[in-house]
C-alpha positions as CSV (number, residue, x, y, z in Angstrom):
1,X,15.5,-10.4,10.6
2,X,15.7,-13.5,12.9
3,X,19.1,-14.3,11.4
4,X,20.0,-10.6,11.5
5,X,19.4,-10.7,15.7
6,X,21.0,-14.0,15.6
7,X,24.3,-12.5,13.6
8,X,24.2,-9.7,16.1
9,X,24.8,-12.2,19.1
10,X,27.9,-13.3,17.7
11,X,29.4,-9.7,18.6
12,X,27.3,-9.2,22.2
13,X,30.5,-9.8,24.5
14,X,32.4,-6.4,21.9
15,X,29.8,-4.3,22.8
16,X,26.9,-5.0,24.8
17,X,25.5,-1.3,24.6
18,X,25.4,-1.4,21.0
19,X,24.5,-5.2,20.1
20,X,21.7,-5.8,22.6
21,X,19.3,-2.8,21.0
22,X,20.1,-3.9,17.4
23,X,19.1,-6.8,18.5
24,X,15.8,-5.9,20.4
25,X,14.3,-3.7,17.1
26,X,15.5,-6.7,14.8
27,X,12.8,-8.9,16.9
28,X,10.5,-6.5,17.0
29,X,11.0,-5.9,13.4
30,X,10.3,-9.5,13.4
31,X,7.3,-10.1,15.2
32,X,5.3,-7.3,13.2
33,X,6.3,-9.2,10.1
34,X,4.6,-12.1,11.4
35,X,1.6,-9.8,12.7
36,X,1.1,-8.6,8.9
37,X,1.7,-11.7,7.6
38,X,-1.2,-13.1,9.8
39,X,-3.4,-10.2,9.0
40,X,-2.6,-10.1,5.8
41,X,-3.8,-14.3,5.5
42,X,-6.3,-13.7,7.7
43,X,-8.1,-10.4,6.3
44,X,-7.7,-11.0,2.5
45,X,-8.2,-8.3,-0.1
46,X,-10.7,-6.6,2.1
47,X,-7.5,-5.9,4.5
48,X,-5.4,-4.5,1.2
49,X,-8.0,-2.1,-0.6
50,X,-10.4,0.1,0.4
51,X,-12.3,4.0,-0.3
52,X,-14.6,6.4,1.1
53,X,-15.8,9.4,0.3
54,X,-12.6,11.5,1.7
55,X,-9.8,8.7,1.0
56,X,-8.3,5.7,-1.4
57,X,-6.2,3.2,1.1
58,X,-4.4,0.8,0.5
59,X,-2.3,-1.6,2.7
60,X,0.9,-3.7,2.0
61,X,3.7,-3.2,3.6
62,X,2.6,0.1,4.1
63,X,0.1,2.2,4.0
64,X,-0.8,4.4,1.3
65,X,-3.8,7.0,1.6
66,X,-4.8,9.0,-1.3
67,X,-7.1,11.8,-0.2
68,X,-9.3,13.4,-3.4
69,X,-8.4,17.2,-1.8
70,X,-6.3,18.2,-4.3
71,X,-7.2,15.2,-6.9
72,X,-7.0,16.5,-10.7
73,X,-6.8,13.2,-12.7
74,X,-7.0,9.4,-12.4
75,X,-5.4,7.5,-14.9
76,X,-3.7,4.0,-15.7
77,X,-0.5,3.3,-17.0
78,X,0.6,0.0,-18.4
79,X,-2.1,-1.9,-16.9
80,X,-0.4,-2.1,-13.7
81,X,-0.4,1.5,-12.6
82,X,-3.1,3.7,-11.4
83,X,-1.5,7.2,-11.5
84,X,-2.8,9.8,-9.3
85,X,-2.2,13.4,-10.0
86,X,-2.1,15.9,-8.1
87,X,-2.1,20.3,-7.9
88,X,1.3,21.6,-7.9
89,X,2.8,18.1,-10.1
90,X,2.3,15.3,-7.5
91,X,1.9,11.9,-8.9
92,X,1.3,9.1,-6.6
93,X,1.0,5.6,-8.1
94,X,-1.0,2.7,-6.6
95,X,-0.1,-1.0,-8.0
96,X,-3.0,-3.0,-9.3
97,X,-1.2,-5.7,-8.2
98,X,-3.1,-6.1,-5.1
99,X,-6.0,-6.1,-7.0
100,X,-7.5,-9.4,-7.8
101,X,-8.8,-10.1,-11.1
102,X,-11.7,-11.0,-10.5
103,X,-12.6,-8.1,-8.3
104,X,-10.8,-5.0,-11.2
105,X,-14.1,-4.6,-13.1
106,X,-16.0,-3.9,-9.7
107,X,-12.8,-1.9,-8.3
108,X,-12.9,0.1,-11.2
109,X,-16.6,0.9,-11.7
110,X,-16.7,2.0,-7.4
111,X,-13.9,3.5,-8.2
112,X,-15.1,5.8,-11.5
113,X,-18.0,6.2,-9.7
114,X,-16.8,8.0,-6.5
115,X,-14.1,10.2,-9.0
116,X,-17.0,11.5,-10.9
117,X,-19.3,12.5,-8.0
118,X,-15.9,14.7,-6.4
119,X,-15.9,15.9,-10.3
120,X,-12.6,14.2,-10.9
121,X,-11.4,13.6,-14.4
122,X,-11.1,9.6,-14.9
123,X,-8.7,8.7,-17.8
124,X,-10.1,6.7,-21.1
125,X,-7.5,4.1,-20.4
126,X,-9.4,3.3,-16.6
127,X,-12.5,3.4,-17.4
128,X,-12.0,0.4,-20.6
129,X,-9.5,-1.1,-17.7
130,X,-10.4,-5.1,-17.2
């Protein structure tokens, strides 16, 4: 992004108007990379995964929120895929990437845990995931 805004003052004396705000977001585009990457360090997994007892979040370079209204079935896929399905055909996946390995078995028993008390069906293949 830096070399973006610093592309973009090559063409600042063809067209100020147009240059100078491509170049302003680029920064700023810029600076909240360096914000999350700081967080990101500075937080660890705690910062990346989280639930209560209305919502699943989970941050990276966005945010993902998966709320249990409308929640029919948990399942994995792959080993690398939590699959959450939805009324009405929505599927929403969440990598398990950001998942450390030494923290899935815990993950995964908070996890089976909560789905059962909302009475939400929990795959075979996540509840034997390690």
């Amino acid at each position: 992004m830096i070399a973006g805004a610093g592309a973009c003052l090559l063409f600042i004396n063809l067209e100020p108007a147009y240059v100078i705000p491509m170049i302003v977001v680029l920064c700023l585009l810029a600076l909240e990379s360096f914000i999350f990457g700081f967080m990101l360090k500075k937080g660890g997994n705690a910062f990346r995964l989280g639930f209560d007892d209305s919502v699943i979040a989970a941050f990276d370079r966005e945010m993902n929120l998966f709320y249990y209204e409308g929640l029919k079935k948990v399942d994995l896929h792959q080993n690398d895929l939590i699959s959450f399905s939805y009324i009405d055909d929505l599927d929403l996946p969440l990598q398990t990437a950001i998942i450390d390995q030494k923290d899935r078995k815990a993950f995964r028993d908070a996890l089976v845990a909560k789905l059962e008390s909302k009475n939400i069906y929990v795959g075979d293949s996540l509840r034997n995931w390690q």
